[in-house]
C-alpha positions in Angstrom: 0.0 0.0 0.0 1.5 3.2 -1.1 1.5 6.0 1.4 1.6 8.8 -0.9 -1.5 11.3 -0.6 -3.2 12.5 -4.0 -1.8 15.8 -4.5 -4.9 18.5 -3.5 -6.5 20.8 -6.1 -5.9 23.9 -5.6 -7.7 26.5 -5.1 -9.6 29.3 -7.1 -8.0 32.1 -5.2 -4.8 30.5 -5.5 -5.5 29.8 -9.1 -6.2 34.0 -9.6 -2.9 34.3 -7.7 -1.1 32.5 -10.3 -2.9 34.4 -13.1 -1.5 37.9 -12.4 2.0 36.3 -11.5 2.2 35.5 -15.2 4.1 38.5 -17.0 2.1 40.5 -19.5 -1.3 40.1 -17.3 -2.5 43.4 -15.8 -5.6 42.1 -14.4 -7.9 38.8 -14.2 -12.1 39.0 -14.7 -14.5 36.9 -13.2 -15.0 34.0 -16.0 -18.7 33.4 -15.1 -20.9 34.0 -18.1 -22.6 37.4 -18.2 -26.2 36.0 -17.4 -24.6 34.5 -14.1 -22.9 37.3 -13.2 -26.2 39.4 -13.7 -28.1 36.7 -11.8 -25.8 37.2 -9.1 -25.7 41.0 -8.8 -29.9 40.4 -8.9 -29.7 37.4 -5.7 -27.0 39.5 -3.9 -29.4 42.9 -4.3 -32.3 40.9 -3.1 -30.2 39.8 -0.2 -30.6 36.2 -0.9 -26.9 36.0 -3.0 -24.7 32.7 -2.6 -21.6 32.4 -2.4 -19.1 35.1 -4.5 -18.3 33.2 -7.9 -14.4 32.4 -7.8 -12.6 35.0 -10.6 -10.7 31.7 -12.0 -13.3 29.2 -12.5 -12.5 25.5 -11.0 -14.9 22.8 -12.3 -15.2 19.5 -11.8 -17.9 17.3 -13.9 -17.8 13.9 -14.9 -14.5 13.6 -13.3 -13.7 16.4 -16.0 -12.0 19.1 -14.9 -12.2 22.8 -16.4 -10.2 25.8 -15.5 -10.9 29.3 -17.1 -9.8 32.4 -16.9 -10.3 35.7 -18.2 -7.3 38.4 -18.1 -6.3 41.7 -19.7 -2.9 41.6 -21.6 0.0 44.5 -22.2 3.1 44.3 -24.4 3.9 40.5 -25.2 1.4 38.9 -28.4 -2.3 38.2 -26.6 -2.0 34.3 -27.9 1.6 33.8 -25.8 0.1 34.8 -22.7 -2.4 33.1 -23.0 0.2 29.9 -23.8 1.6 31.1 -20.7 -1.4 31.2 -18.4 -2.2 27.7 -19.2 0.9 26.3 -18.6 1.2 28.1 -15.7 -2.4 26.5 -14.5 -1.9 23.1 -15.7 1.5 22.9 -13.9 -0.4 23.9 -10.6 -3.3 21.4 -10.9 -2.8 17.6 -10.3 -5.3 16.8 -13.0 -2.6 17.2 -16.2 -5.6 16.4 -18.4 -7.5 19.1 -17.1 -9.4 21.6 -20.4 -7.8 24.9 -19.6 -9.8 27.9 -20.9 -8.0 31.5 -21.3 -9.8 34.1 -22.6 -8.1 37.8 -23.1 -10.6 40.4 -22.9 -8.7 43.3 -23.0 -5.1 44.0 -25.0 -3.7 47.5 -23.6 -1.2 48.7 -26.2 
């Protein structure tokens, strides 16, 4: 019987860390679709919100797991940092077949 423990997920806020330690990102966005970020601005006005959705999203389905983020980018091309992020995310996450998702939604030049 091994005695080696499963390495633990980490998590979100860790993962949002590790976003804006990537060089070229200037900030990270909440990767939620808009109609749940809009339902939850509604829920948290009537006072009846849930928990804050994570900025890096951490899913686990099917014993699939997804990772996405959404960043803004400066200087270095949009697609590298992006390269970048995901490396970054799958090298922090135990599951290496993990379906990493950036999206840049802003470019600063």
């Amino acid at each position: 019987m091994s005695s080696e423990q499963p390495t633990p997920s980490p998590q979100p806020e860790d993962l949002t860390t590790l976003v804006l330690s990537v060089p070229g990102v200037t900030a990270v966005y909440p990767s939620a679709p808009t109609p749940t970020r809009i339902a939850r601005a509604i829920a948290a006005t009537l006072g009846t919100s849930p928990a804050p959705e994570p900025i890096v999203n951490l899913r686990t389905t099917n014993e699939r797991t997804t990772i996405s983020a959404r960043v803004a980018t400066h200087s270095s091309p949009a697609p590298t940092i992006a390269r970048d992020i995901a490396d970054h995310l799958r090298s922090a996450h135990p599951d290496k077949s993990a379906r990493i998702t950036v999206q840049i939604a802003s470019i600063t030049i």
